[in-house]
LUMGU-744846 format. One record per atom (N, C-alpha, C): x, y, z; residue number from 1; atom name. Coordinates in pm, whole numbers, padded with zeros to 5 digits, m for minus. Layout:
! LUMGU-744846
+--------+--------+--------+-----+------+
:     c1 :     c2 :     c3 :  nr : atom :
+--------+--------+--------+-----+------+
:      X :      Y :      Z : NUM :   CA :
...
+--------+--------+--------+-----+------+
***
This chain:
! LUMGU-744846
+--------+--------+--------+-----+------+
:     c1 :     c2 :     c3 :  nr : atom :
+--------+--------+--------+-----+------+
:  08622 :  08705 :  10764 :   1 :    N :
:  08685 :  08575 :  10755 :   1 :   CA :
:  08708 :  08513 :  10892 :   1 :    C :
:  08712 :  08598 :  10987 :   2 :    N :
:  08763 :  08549 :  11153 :   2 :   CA :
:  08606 :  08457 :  11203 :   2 :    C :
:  08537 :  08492 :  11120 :   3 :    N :
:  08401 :  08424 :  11166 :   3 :   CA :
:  08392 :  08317 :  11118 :   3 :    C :
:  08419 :  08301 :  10998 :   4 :    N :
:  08443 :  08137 :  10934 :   4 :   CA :
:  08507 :  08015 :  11015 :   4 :    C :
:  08624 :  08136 :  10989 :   5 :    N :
:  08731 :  07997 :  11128 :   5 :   CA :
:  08695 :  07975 :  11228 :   5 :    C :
:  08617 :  08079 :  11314 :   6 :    N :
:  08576 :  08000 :  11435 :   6 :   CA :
:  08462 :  07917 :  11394 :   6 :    C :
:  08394 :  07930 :  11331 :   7 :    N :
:  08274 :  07825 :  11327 :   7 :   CA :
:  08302 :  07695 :  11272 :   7 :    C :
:  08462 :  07716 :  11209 :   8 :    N :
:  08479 :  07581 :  11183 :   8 :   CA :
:  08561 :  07503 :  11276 :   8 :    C :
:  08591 :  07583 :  11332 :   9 :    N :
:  08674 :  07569 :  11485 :   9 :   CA :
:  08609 :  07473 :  11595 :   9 :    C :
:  08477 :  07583 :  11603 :  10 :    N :
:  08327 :  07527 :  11696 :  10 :   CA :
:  08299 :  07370 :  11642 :  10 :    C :
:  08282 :  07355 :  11473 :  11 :    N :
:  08216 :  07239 :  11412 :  11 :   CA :
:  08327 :  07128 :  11447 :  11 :    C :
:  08436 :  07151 :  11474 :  12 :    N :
:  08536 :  07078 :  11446 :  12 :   CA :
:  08521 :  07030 :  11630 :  12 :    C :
:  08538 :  07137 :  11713 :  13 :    N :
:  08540 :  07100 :  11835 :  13 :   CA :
:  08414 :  06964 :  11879 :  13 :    C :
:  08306 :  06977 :  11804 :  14 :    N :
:  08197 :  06879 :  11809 :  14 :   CA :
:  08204 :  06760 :  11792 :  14 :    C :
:  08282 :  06788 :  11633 :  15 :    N :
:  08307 :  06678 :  11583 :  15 :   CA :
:  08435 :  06573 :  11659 :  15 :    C :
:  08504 :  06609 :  11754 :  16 :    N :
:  08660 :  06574 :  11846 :  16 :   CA :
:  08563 :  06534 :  11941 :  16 :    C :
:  08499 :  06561 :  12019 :  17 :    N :
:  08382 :  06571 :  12110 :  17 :   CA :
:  08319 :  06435 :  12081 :  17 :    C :
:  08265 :  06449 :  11990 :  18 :    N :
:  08169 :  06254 :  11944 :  18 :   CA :
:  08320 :  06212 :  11940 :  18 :    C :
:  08428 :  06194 :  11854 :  19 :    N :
:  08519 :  06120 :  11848 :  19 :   CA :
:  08572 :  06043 :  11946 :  19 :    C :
:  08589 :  06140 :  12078 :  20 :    N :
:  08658 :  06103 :  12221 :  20 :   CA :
:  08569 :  06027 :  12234 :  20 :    C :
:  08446 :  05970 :  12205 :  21 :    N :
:  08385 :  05872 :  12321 :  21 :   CA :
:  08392 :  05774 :  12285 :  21 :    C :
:  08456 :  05798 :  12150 :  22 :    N :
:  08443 :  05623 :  12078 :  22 :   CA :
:  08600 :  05629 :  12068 :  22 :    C :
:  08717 :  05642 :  12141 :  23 :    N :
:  08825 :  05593 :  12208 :  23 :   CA :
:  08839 :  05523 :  12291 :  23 :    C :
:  08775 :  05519 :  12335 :  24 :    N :
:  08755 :  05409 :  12489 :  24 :   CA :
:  08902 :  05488 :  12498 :  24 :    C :
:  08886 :  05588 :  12597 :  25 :    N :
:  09006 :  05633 :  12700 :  25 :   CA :
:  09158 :  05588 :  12596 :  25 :    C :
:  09150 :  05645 :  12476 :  26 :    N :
:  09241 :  05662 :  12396 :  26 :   CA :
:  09304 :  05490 :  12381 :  26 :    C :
:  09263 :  05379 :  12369 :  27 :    N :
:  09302 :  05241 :  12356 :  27 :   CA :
:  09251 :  05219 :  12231 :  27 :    C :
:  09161 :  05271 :  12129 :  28 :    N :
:  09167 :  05260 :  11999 :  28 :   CA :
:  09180 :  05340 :  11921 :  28 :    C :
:  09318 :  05305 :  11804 :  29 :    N :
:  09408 :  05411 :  11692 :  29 :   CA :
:  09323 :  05474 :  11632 :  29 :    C :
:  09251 :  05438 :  11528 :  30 :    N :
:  09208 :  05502 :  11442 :  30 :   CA :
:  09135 :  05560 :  11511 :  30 :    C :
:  09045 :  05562 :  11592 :  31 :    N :
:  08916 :  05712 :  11640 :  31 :   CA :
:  08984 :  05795 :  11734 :  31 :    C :
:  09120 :  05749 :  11774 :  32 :    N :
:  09248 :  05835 :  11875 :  32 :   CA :
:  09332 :  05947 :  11762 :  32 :    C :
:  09324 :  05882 :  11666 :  33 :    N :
:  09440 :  05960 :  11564 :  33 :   CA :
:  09300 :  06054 :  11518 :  33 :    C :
:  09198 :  06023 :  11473 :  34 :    N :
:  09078 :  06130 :  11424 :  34 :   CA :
:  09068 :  06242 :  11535 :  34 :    C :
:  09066 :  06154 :  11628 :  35 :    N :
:  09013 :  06299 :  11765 :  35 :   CA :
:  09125 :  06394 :  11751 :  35 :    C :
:  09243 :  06321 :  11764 :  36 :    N :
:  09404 :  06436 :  11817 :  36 :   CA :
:  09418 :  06480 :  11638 :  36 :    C :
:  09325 :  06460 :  11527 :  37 :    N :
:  09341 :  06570 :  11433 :  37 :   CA :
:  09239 :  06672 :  11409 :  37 :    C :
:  09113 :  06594 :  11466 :  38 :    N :
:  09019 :  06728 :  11424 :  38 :   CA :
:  09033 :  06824 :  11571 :  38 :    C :
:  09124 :  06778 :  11700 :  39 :    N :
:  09144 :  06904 :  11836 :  39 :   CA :
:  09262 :  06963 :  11746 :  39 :    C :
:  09361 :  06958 :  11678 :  40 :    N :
:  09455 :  07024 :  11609 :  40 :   CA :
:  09427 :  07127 :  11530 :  40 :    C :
:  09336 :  07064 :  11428 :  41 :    N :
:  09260 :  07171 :  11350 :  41 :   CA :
:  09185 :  07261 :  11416 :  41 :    C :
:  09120 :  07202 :  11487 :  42 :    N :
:  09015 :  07335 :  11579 :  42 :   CA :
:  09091 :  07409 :  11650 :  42 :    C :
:  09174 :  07396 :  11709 :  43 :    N :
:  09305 :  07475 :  11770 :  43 :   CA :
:  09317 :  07582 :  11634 :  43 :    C :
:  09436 :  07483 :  11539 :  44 :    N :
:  09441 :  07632 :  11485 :  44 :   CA :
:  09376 :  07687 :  11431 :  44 :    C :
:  09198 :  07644 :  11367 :  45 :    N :
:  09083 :  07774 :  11338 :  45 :   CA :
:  09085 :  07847 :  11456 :  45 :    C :
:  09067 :  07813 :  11572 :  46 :    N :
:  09045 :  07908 :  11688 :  46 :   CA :
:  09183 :  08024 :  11677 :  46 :    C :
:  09269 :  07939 :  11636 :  47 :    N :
:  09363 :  08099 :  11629 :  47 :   CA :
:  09392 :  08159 :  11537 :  47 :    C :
:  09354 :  08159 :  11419 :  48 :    N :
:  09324 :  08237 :  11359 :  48 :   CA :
:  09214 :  08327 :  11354 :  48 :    C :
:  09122 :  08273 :  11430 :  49 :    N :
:  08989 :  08376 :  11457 :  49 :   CA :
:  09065 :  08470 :  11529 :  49 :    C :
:  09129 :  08432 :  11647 :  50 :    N :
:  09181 :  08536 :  11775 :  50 :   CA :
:  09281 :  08619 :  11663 :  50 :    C :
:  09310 :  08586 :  11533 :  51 :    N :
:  09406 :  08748 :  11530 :  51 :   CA :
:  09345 :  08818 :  11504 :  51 :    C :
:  09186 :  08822 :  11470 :  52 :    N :
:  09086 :  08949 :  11450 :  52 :   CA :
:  08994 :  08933 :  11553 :  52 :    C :
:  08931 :  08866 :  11615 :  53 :    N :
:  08838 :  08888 :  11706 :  53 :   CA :
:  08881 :  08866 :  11903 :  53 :    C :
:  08791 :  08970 :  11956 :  54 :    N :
:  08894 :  08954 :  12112 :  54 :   CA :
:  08885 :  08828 :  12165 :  54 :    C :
:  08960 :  08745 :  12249 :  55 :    N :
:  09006 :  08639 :  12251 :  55 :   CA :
:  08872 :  08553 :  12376 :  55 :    C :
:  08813 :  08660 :  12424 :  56 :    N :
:  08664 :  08612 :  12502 :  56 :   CA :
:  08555 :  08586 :  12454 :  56 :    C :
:  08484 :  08678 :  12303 :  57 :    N :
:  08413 :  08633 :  12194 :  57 :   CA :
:  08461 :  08446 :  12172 :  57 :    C :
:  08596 :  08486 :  12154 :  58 :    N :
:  08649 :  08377 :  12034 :  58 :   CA :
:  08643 :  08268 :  12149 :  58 :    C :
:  08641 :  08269 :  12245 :  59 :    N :
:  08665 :  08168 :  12370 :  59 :   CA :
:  08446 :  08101 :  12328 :  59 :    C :
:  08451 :  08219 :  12401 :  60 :    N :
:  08311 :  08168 :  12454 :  60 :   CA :
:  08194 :  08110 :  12326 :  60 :    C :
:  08265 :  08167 :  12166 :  61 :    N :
:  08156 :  08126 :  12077 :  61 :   CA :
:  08246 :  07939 :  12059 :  61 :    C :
:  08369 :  07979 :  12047 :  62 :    N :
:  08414 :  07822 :  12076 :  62 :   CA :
:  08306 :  07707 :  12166 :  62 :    C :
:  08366 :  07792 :  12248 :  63 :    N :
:  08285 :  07670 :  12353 :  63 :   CA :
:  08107 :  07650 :  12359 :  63 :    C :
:  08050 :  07714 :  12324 :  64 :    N :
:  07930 :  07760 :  12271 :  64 :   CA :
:  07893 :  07689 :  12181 :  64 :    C :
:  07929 :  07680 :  12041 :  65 :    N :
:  07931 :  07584 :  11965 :  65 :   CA :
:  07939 :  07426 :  11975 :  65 :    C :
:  08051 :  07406 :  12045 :  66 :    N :
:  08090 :  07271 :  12085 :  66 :   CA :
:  08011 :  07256 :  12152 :  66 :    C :
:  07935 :  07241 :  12306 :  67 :    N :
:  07848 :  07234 :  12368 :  67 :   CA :
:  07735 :  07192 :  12328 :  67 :    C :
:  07663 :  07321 :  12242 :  68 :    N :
:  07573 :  07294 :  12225 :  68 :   CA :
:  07588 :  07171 :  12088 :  68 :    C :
:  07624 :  07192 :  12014 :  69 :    N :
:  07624 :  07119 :  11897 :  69 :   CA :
:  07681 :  06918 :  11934 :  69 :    C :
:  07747 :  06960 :  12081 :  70 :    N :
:  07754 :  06803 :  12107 :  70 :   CA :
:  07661 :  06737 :  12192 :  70 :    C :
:  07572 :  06811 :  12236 :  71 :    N :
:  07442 :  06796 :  12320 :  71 :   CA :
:  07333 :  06728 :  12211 :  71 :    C :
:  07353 :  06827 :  12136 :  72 :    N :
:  07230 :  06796 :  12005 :  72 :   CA :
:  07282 :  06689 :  11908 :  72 :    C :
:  07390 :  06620 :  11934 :  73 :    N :
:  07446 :  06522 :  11823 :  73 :   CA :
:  07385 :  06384 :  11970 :  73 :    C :
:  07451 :  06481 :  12071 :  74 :    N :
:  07400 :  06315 :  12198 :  74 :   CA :
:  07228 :  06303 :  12155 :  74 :    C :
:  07103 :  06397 :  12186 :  75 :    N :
:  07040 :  06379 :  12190 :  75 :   CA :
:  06952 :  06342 :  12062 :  75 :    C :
:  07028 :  06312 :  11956 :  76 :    N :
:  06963 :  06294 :  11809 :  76 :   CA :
:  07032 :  06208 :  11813 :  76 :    C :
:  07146 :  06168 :  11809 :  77 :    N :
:  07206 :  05993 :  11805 :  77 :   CA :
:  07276 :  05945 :  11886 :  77 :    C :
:  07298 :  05972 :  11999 :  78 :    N :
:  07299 :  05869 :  12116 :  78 :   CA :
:  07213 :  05834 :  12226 :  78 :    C :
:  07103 :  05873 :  12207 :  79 :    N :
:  07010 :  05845 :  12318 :  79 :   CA :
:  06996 :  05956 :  12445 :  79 :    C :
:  07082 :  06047 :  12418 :  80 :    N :
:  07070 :  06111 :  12544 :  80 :   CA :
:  06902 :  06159 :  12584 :  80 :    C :
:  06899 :  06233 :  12699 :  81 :    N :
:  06754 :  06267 :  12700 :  81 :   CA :
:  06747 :  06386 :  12666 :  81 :    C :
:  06627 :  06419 :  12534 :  82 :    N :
:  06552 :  06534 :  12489 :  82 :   CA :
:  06473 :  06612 :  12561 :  82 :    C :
:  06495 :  06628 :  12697 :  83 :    N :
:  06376 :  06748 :  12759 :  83 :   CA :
:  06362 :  06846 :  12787 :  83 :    C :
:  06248 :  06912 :  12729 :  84 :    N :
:  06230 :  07025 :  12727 :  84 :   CA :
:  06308 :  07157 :  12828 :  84 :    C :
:  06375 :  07126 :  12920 :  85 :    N :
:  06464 :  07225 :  12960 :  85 :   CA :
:  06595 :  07182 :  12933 :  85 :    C :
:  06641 :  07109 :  12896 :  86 :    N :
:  06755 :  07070 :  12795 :  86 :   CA :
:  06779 :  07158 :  12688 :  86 :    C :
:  06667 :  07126 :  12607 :  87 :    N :
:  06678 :  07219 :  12436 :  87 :   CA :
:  06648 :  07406 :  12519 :  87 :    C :
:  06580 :  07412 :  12602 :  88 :    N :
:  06594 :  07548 :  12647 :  88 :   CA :
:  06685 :  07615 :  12709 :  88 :    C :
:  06755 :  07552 :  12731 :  89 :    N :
:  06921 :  07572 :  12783 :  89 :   CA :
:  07014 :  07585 :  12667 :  89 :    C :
:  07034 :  07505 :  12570 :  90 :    N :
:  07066 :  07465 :  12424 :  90 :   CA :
:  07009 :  07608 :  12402 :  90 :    C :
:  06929 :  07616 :  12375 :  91 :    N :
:  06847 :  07738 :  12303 :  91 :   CA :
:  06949 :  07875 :  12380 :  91 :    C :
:  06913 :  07885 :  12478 :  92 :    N :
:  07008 :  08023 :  12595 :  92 :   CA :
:  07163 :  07998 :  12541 :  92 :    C :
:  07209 :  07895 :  12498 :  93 :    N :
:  07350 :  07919 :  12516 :  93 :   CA :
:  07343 :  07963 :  12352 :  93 :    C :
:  07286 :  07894 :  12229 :  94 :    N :
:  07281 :  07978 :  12067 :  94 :   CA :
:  07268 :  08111 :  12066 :  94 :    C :
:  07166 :  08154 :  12185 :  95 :    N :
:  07119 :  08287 :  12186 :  95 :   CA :
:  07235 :  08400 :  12154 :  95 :    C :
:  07378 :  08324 :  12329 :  96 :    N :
:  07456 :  08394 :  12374 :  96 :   CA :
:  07596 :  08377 :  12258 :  96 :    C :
:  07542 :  08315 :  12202 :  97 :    N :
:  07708 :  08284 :  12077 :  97 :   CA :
:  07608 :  08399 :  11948 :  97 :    C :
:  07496 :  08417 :  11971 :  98 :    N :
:  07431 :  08537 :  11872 :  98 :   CA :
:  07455 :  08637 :  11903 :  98 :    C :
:  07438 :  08648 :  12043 :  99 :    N :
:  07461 :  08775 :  12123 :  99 :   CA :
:  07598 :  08839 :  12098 :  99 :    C :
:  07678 :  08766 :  12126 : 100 :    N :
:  07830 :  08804 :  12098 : 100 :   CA :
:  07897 :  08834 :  11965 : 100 :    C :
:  07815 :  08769 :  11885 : 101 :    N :
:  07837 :  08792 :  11714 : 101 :   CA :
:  07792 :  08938 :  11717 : 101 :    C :
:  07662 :  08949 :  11718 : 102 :    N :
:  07597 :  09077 :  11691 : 102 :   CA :
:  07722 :  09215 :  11767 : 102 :    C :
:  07718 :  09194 :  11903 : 103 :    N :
:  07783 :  09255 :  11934 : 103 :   CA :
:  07937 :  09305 :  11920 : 103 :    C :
:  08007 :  09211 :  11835 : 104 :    N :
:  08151 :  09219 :  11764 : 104 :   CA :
:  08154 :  09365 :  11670 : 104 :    C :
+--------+--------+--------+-----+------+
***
């Protein structure tokens, strides 16, 4: 179950991630009140993962997730740039949130 929560932790961190940019520096409510609820929620999935998994897994698949998954939301709908050592970097960091699963 500690794996669930973080991944919804991770999905959630992504999803706060696109939110913040469409705040304009926290001056509009409604996408300000979405961001400061889905960083709340991801907070507490992240701690509930940490009462079963060690708190460096749970760190690094956090941030792992978010990263990559807000890279790949920029580069599929905001224009960012798709190049090929981009997604291979993307690719190295999925590897290392596999790596750390496996290894749990």
């Amino acid at each position: 179950m500690a794996w669930t929560w973080l991944g919804v932790a991770g999905a959630l961190e992504v999803v706060w991630a696109v939110l913040l940019k469409h705040t304009d520096g926290f001056s509009r409510l409604g996408p300000s009140l979405a961001t400061v609820a889905a960083m709340a929620v991801s907070f507490y999935c992240m701690s509930r993962a940490l009462q079963t998994l060690p708190i460096g897994t749970v760190y690094a698949v956090w941030t792992g997730i978010g990263a990559a998954g807000a890279a790949v939301w920029g580069m599929a709908l905001e224009g960012d740039p798709a190049t090929a050592a981009r997604i291979f970097c993307l690719a190295l960091i999925l590897a290392g949130v596999a790596g750390l699963k496996l290894a749990s």
